[in-house]
gemmi code that builds the backbone of each chain (N, CA, C; Angstrom):
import gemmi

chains = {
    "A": [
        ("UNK", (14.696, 13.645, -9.260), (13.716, 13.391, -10.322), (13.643, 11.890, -10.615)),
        ("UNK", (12.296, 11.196, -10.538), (12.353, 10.112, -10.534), (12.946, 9.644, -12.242)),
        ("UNK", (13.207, 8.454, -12.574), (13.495, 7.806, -13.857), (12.342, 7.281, -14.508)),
        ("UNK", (11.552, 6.935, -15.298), (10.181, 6.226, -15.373), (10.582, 5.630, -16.914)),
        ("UNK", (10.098, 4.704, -16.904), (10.367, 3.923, -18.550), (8.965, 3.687, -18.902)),
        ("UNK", (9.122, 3.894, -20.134), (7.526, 3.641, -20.870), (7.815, 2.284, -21.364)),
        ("UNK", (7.252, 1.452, -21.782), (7.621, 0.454, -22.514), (6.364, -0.108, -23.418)),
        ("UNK", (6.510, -0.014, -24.882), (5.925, -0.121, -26.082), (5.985, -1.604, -26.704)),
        ("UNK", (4.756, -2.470, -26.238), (4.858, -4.040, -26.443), (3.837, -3.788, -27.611)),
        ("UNK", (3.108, -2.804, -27.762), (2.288, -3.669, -28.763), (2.120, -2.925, -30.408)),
        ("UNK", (1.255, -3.374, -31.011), (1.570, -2.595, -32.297), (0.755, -1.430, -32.190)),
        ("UNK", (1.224, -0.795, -33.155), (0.485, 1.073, -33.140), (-1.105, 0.982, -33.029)),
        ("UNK", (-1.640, 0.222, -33.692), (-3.054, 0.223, -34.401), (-3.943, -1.221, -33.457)),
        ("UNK", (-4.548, -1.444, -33.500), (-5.347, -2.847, -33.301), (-5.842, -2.276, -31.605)),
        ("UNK", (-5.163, -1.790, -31.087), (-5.664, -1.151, -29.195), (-4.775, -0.323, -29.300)),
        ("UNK", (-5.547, 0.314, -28.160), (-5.111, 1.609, -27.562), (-3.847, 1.812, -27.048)),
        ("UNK", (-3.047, 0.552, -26.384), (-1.781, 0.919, -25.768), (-0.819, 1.697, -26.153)),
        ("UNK", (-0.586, 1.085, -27.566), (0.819, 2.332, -27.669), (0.188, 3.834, -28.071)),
        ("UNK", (-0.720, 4.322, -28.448), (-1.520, 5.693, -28.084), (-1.185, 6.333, -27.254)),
        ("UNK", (-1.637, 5.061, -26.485), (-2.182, 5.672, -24.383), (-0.389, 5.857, -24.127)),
        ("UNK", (0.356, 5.239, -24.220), (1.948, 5.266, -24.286), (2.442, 6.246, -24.532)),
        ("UNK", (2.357, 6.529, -25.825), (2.926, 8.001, -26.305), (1.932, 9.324, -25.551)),
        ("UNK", (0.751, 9.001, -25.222), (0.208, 10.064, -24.474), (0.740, 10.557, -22.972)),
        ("UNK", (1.107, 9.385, -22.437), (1.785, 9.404, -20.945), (3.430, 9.841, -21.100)),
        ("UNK", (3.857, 9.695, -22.470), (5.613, 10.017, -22.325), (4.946, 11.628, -22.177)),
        ("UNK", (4.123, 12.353, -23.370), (3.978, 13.399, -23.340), (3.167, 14.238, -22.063)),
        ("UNK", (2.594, 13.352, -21.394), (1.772, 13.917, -20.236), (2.776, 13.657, -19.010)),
        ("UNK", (3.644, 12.288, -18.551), (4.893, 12.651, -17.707), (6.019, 13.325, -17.490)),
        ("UNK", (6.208, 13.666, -18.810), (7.223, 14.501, -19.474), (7.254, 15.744, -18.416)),
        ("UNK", (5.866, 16.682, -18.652), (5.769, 17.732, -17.982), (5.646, 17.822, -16.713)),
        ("UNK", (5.637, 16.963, -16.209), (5.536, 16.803, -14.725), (7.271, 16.576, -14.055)),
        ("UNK", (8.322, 17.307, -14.684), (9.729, 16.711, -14.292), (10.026, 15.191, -14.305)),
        ("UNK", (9.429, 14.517, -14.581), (9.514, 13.149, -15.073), (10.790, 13.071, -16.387)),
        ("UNK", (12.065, 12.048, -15.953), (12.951, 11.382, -16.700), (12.235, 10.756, -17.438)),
        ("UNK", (12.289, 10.679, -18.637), (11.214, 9.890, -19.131), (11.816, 8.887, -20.067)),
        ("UNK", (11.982, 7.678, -20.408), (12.720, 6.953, -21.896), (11.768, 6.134, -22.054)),
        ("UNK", (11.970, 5.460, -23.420), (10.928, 4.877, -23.751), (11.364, 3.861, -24.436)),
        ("UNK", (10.889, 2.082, -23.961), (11.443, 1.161, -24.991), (10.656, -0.009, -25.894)),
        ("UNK", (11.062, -0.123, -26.959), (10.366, -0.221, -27.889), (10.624, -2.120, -27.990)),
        ("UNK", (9.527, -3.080, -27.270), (9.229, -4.481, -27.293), (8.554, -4.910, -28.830)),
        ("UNK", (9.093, -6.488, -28.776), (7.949, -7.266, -29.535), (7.172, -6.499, -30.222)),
        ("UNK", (5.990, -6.588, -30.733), (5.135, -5.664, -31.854), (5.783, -4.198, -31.733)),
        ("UNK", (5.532, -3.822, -30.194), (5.696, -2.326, -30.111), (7.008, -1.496, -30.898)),
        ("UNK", (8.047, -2.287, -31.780), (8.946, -2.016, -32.484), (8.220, -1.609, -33.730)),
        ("UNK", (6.760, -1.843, -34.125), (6.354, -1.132, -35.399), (5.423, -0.280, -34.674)),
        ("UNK", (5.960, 0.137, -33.600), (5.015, 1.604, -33.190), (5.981, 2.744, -34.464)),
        ("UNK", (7.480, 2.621, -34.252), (8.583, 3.567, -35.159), (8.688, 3.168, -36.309)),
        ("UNK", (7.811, 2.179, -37.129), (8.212, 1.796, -38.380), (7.663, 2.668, -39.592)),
        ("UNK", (8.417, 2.989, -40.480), (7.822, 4.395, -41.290), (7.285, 4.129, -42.317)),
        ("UNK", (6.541, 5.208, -43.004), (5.529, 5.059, -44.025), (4.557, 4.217, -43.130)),
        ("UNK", (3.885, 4.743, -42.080), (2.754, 4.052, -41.196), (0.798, 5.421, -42.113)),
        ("UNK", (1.130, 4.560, -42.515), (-0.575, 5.248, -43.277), (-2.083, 4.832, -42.547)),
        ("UNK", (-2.451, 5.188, -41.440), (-3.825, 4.479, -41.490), (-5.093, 5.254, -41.170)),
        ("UNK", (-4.931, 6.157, -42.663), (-5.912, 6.739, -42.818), (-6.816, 6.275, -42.994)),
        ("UNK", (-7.229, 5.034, -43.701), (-8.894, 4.450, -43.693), (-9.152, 3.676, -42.389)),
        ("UNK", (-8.227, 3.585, -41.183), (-8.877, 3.845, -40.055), (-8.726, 4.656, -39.221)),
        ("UNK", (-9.594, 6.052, -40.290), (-9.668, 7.461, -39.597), (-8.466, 7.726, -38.232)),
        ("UNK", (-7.466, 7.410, -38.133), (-6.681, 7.238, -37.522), (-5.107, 7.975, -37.604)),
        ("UNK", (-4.706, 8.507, -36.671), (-3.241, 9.568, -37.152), (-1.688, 8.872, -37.009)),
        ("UNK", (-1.408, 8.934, -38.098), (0.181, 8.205, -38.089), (1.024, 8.044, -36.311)),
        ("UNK", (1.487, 7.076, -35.936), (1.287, 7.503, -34.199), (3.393, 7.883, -34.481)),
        ("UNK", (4.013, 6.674, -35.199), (5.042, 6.717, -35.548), (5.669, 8.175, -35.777)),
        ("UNK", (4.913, 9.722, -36.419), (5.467, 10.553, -36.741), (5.500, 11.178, -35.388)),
        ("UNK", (5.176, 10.948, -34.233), (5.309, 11.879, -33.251), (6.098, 11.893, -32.375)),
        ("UNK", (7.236, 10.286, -32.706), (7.972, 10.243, -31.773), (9.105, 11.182, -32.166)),
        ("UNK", (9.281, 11.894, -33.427), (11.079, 12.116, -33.177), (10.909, 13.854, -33.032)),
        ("UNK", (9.476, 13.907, -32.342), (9.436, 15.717, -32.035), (9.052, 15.391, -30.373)),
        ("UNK", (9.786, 14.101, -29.619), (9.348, 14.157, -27.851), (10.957, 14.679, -27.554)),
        ("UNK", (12.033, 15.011, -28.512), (13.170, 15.306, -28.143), (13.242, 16.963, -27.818)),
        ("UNK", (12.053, 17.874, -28.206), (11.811, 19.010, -28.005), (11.230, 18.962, -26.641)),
        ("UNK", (10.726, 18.266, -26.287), (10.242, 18.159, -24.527), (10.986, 17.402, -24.078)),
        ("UNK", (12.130, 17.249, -24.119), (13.137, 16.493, -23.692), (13.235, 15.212, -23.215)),
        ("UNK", (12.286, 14.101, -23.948), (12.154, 12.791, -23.954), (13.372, 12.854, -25.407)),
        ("UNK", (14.567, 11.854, -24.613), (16.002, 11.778, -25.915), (16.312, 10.617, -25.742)),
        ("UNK", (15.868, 9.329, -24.977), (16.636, 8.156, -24.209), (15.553, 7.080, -25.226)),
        ("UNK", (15.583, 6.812, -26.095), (14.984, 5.687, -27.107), (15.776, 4.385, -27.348)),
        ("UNK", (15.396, 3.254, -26.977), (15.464, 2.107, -26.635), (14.930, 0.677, -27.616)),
        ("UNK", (15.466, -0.026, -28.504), (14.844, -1.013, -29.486), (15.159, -2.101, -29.287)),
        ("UNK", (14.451, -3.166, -28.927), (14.949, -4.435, -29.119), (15.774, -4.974, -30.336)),
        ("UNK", (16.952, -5.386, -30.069), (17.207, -5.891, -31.784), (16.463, -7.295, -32.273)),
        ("UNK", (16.286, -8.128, -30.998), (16.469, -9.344, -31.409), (14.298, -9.201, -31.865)),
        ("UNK", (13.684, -8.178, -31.071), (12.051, -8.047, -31.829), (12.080, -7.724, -33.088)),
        ("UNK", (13.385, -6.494, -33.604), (13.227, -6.378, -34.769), (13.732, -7.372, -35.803)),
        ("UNK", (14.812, -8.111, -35.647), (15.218, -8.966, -36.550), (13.885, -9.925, -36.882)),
        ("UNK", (13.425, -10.427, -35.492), (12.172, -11.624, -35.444), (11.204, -10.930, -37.171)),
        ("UNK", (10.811, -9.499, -36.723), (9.961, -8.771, -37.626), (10.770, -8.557, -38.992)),
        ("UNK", (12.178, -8.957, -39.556), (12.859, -8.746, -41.105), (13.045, -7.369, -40.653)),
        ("UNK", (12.935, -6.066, -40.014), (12.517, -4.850, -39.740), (14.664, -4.592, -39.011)),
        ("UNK", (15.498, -3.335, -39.372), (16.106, -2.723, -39.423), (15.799, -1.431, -39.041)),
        ("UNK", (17.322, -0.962, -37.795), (17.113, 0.349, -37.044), (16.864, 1.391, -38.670)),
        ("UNK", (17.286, 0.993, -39.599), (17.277, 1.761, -41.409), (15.071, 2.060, -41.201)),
        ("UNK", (14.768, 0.849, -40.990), (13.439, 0.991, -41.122), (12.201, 1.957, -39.979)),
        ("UNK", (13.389, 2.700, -39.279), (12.748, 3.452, -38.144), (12.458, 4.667, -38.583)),
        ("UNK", (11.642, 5.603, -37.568), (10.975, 7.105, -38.246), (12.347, 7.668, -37.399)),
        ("UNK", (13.255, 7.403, -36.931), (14.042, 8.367, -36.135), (15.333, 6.935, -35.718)),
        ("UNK", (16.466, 8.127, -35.104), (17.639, 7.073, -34.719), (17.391, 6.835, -33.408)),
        ("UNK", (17.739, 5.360, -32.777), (17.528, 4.818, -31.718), (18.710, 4.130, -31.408)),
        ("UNK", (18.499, 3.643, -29.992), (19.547, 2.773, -29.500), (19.039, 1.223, -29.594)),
        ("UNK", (19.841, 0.739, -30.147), (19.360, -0.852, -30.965), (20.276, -1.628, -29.417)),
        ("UNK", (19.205, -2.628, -28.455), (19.855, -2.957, -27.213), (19.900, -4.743, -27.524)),
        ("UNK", (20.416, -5.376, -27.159), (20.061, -6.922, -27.329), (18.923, -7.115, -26.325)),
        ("UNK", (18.627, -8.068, -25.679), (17.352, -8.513, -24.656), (18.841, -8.138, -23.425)),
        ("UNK", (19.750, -8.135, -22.941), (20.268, -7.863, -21.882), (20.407, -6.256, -21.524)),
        ("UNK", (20.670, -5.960, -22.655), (20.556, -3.965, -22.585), (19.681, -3.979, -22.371)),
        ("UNK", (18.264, -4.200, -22.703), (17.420, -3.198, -22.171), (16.770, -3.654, -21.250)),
        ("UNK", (17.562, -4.964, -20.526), (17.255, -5.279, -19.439), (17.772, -4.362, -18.225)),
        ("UNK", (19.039, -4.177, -18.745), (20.253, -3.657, -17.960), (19.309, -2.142, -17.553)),
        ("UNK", (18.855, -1.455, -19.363), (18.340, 0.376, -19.060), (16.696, 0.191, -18.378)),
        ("UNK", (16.175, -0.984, -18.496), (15.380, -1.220, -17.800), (15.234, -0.577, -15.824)),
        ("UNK", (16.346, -1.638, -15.772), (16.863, -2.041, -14.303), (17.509, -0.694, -13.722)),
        ("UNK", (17.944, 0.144, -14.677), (18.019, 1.379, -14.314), (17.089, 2.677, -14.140)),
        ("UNK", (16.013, 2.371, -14.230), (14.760, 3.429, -14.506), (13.903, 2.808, -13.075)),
        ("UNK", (13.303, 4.161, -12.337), (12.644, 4.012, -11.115), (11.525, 3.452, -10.912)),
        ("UNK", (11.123, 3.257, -12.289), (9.340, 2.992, -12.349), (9.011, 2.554, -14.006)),
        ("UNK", (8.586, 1.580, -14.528), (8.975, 1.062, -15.505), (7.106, 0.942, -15.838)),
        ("UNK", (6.517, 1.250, -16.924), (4.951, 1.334, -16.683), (4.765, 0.619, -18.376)),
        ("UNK", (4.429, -0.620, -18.569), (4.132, -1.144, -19.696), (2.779, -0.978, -20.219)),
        ("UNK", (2.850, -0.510, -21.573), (1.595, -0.773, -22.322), (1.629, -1.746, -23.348)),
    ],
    "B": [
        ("UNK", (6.225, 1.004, 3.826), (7.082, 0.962, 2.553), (5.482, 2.138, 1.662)),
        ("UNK", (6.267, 3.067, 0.866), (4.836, 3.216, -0.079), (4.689, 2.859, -1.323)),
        ("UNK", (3.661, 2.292, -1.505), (3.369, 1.432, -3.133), (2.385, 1.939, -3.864)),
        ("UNK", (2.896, 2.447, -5.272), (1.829, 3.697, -6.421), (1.288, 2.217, -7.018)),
        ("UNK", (-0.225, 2.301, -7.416), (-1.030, 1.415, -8.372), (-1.461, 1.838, -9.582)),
        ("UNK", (-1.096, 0.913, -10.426), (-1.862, 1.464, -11.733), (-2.507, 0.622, -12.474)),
        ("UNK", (-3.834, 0.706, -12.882), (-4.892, -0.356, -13.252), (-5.164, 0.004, -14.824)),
        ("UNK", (-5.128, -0.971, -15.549), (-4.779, 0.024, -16.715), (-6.488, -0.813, -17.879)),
        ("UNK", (-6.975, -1.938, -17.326), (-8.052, -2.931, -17.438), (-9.342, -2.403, -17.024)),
        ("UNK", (-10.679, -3.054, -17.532), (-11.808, -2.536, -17.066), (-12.579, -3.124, -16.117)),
        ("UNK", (-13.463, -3.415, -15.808), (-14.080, -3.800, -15.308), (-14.921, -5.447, -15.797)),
        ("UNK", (-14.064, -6.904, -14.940), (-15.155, -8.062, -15.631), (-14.350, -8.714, -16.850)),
        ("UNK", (-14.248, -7.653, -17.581), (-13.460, -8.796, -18.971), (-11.968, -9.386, -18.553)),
        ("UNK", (-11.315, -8.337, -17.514), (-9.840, -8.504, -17.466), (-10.001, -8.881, -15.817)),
        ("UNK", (-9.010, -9.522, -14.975), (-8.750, -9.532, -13.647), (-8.031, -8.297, -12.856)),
        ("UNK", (-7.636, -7.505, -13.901), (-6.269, -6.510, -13.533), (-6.914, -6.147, -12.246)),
        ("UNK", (-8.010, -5.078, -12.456), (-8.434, -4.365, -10.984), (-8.629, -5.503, -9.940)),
        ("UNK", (-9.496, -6.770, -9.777), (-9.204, -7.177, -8.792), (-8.190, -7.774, -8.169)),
        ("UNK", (-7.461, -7.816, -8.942), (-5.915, -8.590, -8.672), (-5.560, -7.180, -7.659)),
        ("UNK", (-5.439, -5.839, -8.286), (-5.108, -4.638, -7.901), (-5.504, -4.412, -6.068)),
        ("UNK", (-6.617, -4.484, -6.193), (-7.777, -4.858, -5.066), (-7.145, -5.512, -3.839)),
        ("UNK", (-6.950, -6.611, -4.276), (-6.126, -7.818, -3.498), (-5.003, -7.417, -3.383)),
        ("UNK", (-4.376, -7.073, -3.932), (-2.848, -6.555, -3.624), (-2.625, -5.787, -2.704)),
        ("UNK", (-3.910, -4.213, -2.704), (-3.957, -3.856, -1.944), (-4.146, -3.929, -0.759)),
        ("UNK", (-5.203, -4.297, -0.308), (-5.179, -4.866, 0.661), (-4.656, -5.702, 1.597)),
        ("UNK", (-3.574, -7.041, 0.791), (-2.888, -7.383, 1.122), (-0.812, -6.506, 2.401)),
        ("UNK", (-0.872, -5.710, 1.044), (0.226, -4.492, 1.094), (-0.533, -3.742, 2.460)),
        ("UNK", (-1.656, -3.468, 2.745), (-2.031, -2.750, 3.632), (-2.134, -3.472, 4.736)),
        ("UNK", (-2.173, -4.610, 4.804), (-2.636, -5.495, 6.152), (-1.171, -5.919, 6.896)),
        ("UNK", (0.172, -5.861, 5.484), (1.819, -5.908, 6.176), (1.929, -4.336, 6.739)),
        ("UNK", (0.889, -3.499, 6.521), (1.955, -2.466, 7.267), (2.200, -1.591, 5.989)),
        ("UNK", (2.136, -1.715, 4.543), (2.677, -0.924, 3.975), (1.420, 0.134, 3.598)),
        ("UNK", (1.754, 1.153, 2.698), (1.222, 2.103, 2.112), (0.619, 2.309, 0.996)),
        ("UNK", (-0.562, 3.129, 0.973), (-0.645, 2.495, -0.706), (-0.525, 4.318, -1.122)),
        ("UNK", (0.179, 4.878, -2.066), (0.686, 6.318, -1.911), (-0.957, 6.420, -3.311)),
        ("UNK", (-1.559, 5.864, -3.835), (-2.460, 6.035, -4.506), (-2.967, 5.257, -5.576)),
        ("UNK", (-3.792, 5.102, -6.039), (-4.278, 4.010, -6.894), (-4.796, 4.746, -8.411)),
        ("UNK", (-4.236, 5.017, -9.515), (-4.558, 5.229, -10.873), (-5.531, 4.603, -11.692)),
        ("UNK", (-6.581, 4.736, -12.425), (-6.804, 4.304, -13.530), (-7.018, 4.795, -14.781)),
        ("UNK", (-6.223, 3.855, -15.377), (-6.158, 4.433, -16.721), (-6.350, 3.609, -17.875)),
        ("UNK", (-6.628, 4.313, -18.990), (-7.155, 3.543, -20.084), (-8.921, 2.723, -19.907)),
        ("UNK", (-9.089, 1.856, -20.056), (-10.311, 0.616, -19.707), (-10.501, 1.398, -18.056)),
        ("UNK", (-9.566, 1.391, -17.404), (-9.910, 1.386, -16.124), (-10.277, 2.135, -15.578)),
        ("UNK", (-10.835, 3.429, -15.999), (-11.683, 4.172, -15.844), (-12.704, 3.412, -15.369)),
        ("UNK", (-13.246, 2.610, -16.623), (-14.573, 2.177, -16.319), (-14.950, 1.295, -15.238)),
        ("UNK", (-13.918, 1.202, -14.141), (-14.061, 0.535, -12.928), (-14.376, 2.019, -11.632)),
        ("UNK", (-14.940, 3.143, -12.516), (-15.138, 3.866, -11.156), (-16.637, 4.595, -11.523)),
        ("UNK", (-17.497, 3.211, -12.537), (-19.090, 3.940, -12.539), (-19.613, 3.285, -11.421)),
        ("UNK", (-20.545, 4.273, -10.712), (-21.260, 3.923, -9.820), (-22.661, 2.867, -10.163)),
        ("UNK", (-22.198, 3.145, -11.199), (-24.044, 2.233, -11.386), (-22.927, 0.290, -12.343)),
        ("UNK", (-22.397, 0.518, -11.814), (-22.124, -1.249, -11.758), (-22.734, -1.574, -10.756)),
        ("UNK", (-23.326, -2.820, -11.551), (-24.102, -3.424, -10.117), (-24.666, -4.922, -10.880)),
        ("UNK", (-23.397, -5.755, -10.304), (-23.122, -7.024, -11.292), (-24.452, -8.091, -10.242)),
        ("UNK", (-25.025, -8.623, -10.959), (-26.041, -9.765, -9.827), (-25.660, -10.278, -9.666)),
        ("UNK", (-25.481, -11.133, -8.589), (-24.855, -11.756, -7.482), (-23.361, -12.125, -7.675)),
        ("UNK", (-22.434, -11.208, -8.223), (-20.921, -11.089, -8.283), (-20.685, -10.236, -7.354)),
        ("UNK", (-19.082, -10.391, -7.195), (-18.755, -8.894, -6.376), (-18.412, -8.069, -7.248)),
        ("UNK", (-18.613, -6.469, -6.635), (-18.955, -5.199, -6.987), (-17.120, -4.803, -7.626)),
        ("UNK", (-16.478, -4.644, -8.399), (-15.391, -3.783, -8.560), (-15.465, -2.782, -8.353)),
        ("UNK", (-16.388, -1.605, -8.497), (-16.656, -0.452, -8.302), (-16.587, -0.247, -6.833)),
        ("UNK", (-17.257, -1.535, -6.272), (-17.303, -1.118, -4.871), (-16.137, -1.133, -3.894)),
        ("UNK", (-15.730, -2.147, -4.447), (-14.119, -2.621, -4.059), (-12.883, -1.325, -4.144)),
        ("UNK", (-13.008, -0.789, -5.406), (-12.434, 0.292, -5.397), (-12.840, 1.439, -4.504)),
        ("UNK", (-14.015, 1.593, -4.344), (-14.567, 2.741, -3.544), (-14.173, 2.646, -2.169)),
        ("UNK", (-14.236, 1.559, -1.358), (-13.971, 1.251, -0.281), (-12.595, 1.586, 0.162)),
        ("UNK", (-11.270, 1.176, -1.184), (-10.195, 1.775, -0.732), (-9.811, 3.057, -0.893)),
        ("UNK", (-11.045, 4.033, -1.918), (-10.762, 5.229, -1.618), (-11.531, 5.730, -0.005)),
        ("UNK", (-12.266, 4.955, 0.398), (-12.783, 5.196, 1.808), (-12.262, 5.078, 2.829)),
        ("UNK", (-10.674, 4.031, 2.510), (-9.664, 4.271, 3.604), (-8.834, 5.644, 3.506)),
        ("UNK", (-9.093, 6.666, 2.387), (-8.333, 7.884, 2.413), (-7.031, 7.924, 1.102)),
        ("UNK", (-7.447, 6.091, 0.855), (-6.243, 5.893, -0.532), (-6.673, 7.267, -1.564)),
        ("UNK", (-5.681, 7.797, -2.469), (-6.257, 8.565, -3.510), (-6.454, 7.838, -4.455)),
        ("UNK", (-7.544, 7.244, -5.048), (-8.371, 6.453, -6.041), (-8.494, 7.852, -7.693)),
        ("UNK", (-7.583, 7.445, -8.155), (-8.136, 8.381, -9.415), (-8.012, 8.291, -10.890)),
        ("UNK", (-9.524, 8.224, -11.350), (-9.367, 8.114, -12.881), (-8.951, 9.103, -14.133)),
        ("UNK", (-8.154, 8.714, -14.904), (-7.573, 9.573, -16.240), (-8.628, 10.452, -16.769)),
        ("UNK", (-8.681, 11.646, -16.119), (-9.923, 12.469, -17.132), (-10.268, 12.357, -18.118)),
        ("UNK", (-9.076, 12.243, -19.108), (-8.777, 12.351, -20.287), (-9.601, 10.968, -21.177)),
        ("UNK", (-9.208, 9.642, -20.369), (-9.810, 8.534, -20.806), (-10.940, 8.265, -20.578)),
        ("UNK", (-11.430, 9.065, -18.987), (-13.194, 9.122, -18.941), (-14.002, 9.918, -19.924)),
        ("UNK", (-13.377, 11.385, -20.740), (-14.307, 11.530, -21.595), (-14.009, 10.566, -22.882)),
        ("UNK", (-12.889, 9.500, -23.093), (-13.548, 9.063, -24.070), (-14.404, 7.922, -24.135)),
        ("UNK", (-14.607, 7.906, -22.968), (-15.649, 6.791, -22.730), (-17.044, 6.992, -22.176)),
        ("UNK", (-17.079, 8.153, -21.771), (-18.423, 8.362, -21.920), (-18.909, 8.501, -20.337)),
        ("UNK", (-17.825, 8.636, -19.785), (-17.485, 7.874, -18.132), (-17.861, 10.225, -17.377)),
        ("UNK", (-19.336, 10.451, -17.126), (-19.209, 11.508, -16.717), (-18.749, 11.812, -14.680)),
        ("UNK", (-18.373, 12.820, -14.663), (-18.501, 13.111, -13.014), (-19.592, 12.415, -12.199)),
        ("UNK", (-20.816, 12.506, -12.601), (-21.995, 12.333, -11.239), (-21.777, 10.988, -11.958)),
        ("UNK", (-21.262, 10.013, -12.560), (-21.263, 8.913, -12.549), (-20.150, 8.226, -12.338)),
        ("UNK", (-19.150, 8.688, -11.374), (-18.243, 7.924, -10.655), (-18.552, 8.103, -9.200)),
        ("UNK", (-17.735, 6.946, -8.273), (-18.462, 6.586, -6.925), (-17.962, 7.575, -6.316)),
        ("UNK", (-18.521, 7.814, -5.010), (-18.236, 8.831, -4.094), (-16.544, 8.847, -3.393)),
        ("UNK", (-15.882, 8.072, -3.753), (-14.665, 7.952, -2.797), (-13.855, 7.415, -4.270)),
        ("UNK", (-14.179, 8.386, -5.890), (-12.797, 7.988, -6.815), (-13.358, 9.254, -7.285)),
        ("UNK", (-12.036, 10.150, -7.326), (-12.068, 11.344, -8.439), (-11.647, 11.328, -9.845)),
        ("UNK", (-11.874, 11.355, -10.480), (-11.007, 12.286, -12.012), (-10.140, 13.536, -12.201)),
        ("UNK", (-9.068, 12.870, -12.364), (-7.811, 14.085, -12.532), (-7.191, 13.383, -13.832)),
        ("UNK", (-5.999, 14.169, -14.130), (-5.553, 14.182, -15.272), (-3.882, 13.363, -14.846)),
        ("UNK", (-3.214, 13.394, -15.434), (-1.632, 12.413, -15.576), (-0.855, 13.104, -14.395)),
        ("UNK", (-1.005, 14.048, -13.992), (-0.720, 14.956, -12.971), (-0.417, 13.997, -12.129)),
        ("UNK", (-1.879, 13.532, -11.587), (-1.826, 12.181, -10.316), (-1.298, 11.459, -10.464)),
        ("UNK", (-0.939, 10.827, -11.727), (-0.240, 9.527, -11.944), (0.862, 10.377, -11.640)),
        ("UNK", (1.774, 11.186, -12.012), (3.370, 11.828, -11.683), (3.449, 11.735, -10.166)),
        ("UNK", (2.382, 12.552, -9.285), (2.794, 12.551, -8.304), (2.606, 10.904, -7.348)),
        ("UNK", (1.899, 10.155, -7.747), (2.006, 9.009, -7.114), (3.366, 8.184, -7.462)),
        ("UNK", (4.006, 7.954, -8.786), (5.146, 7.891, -9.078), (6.240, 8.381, -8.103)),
        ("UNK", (5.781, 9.721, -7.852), (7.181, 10.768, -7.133), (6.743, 10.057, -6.032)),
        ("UNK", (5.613, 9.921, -5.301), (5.869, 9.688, -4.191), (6.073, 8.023, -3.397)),
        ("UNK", (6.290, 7.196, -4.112), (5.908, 5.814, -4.446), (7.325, 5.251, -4.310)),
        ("UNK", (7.294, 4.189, -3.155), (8.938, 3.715, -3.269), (9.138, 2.551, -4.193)),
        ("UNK", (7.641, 1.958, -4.731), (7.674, 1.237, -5.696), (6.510, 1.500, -6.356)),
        ("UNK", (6.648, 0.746, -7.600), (5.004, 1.047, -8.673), (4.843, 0.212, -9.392)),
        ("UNK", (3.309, -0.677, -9.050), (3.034, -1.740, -9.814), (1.916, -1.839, -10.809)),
        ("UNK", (2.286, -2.157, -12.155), (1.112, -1.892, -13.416), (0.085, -3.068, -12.931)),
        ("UNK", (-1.256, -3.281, -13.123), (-1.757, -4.080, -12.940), (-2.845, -3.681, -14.498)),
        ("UNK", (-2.581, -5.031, -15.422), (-2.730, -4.779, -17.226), (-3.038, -5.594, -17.765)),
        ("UNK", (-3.028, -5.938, -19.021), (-2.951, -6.862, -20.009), (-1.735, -7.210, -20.153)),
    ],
}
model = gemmi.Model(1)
for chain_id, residues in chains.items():
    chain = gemmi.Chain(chain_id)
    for i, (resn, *xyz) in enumerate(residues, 1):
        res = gemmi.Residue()
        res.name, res.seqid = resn, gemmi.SeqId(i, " ")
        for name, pos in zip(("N", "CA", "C"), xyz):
            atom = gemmi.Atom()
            atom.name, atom.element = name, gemmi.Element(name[0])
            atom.pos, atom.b_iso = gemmi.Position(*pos), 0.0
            res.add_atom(atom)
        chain.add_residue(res)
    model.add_chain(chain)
structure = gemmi.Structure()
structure.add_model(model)
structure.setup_entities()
């Protein structure tokens, strides 16, 4: 089974990427796809909670990550040094993660077969 | 060697697909493989047939051509209806399938390169 890493650079709202992101963990998922997912630069307030953006007719994207552990996406990945940059704490996440420096998730990077950034 | 593509840009505003293009071709002229070519997101919109840039080159066509070597050329269903992107308006040599294709080009792919923002 291949390894595949998602990787989440940008913020929830403003484009499509981290959407299209969380759509592909859930659409590779089913295909026997290893799937983990790590959370870059902006893409660290894809998990940041109390995400409201209902006046742009738009669905919280943050609440959907901590139900991909029922389809067996469990391997969650955070930059520390994006979140510190952002004042933002693993405390300030919708779910518990693995908080990596820039060499970890170079390292869980370097371990995944196919690494597909949005 | 076989190499999965994934174009994730549209057509004109971004370079992704022709960079993609070039790559390919390149990868194909050493000898290697191309196990299939994805688009997704924007990049759908690099498989309407009715692009038809004046006196630029064609992306659409570019792509079509490498589904005319037998590459599997295929756009995100999912992202063509939200764009408005129907069947009789993609080129004759790129289909629409769903994430499916992207898995199996992955599985079958000894490497895989995003070509993005």
């Amino acid at each position: 089974m291949k390894k595949v890493a998602i990787v989440m650079r940008k913020a929830p709202y403003g484009s499509v990427y981290s959407a299209e992101g969380y759509r592909s963990i859930m659409g590779l998922g089913v295909f026997e796809m290893d799937v983990a997912v790590a959370f870059v630069d902006d893409g660290v307030y894809v998990l940041l909670k109390g995400q409201n953006p209902a006046k742009l007719d738009m669905k919280p994207l943050g609440d959907g990550f901590p139900m991909l552990s029922d389809f067996d996406v469990k391997q969650f990945y955070v930059h520390a040094e994006s979140l510190a940059e952002r004042g933002l704490t693993a405390d300030d996440l919708v779910m518990g993660v693995e908080v990596l420096d820039s060499a970890g998730i170079s390292a869980a990077l370097a371990g995944c077969d196919v690494v597909l950034p949005f | 060697m076989k190499i999965g593509v994934l174009i994730m840009e549209g057509p004109y505003q971004h370079q992704a697909v022709d960079s993609a293009y070039h790559f390919a071709k390149a990868a194909l002229a050493r000898g290697h493989e191309i196990a299939g070519i994805f688009l997704y997101t924007d990049g759908v919109n690099n498989a309407n047939k009715f692009i038809r840039p004046p006196g630029e080159r064609n992306v659409n066509g570019m792509l079509d051509e490498l589904g005319a070597l037998g590459i599997p050329v295929i756009a995100c269903s999912a992202c063509a209806r939200f764009r408005g992107l129907q069947k009789d308006m993609v080129s004759a040599n790129i289909r629409a399938s769903g994430l499916g294709s992207l898995a199996e080009f992955i599985t079958a792919a000894d490497r895989f390169v995003t070509f993005g923002d």
